[in-house]
N, C-alpha and C positions, 0 to 999 in steps of 0.2 A: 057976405057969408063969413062965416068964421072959421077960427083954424082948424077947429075939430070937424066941422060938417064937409071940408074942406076933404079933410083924411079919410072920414067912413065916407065920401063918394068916389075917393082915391081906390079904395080896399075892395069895395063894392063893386066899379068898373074889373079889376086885377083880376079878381075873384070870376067874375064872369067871361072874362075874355079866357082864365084859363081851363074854364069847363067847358068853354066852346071850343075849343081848343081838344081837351079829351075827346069829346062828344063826336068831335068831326071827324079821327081817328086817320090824322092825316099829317104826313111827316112835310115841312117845309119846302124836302127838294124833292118830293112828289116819290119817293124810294116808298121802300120797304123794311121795317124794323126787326131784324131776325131775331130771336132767342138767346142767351148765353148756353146754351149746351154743348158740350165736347162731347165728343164719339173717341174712345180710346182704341189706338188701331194695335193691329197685332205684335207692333215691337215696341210698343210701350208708349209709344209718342199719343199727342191729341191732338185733335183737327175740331175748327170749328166748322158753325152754317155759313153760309155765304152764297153768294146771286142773288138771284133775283125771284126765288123760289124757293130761301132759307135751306139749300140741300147741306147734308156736310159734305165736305171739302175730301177729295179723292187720300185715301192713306197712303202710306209713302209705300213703294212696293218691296215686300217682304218675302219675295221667292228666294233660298238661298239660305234665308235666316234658320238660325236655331233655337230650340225655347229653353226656357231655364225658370223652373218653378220648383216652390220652397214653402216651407214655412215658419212663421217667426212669433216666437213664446216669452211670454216673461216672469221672471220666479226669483226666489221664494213670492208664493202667495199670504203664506202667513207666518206670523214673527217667530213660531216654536214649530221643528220640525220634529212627528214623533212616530215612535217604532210599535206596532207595524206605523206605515205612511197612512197620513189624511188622505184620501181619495178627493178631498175639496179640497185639498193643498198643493193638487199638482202644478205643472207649471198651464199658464190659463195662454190663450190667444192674445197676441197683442198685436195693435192698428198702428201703420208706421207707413214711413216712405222705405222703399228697397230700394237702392240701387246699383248699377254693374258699371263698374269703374274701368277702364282698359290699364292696362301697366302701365303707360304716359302720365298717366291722372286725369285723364279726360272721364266725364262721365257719358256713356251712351245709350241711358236708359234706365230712367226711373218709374217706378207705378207705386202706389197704396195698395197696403194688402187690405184684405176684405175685413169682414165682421170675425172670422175663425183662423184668422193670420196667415192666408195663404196666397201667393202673389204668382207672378209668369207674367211674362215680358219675353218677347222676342229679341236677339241680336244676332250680331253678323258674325261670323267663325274668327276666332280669337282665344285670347288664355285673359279671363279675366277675376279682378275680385269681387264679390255678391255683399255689400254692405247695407244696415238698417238704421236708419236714423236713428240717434240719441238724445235723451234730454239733457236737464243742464244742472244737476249733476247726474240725477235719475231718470229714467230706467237708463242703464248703461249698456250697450249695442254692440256684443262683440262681436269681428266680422266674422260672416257666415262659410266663408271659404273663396281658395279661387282654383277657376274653373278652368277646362276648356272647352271649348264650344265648338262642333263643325257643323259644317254646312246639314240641314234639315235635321239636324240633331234634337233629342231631348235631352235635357240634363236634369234631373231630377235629384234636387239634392236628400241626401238620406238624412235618417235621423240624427248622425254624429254629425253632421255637418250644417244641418238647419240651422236658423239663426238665432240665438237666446238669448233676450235682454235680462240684467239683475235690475228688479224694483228695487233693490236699496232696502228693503227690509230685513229688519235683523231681530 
């Protein structure tokens, strides 16, 4: 035989050894192949599946915690602001990471806010700061405040306090 009929029965074998392989739908050491999904629990952390029946993994427990929910805007939307105000030129929702940093600099609690820039995450009673990711140079992410938090408290940050990136537009 030759080199080539050599390779296409090389490819040929590979090939089918690896659909036997799908087809059999069967892990090596005889396990289970869970999902990649996280369950985000109520202080902000995520927990994956795990055993032997893909469950997620118990959340950390959060009796005690306090919640802290916000929302985070970013503006100018457009290059010329005019009087009266564009009503499409307000400042619009923006997607970002939040997080609450302790006074130390540790951070203990980060989440993405949603599709209308609104986040909550639980933590533990403290005085901390509520920061939102920036870009590099834009949108620019001034921090949104700091807090303090007690025990089963809400904190709800207000409108002067929310958090409001500059898109950099001018």
């Amino acid at each position: 035989m030759n080199t080539k009929t050599l390779l296409i029965l090389l490819a040929v074998v590979l090939v089918a050894g690896g659909a036997l392989m799908y087809a059999s739908d069967a892990l090596p050491s005889g396990g289970v192949a869970c999902t990649q999904e996280a369950k985000i629990c109520p202080d902000g952390s995520a927990v994956g599946r795990t055993g032997p029946n893909c469950e997620f993994a118990a959340c950390p427990n959060a009796l005690g915690y306090g919640t802290i929910q916000g929302r985070v805007t970013i503006s100018p939307t457009c290059p010329v602001e005019t009087l009266p105000p564009d009503p499409s030129c307000a400042p619009k929702a923006y997607q970002t990471i939040v997080s609450v940093v302790a006074l130390s600099g540790e951070t203990v609690g980060s989440v993405s806010t949603d599709a209308n820039g609104y986040f909550l995450l639980k933590a533990k009673p403290g005085t901390y700061d509520v920061v939102a990711a920036s870009g590099n140079p834009f949108p620019l992410c001034k921090n949104g405040a700091r807090i303090t938090l007690l025990s089963d408290d809400v904190q709800e940050m207000d409108i002067a306090t929310n958090i409001s990136c500059d898109s950099g537009i001018r």
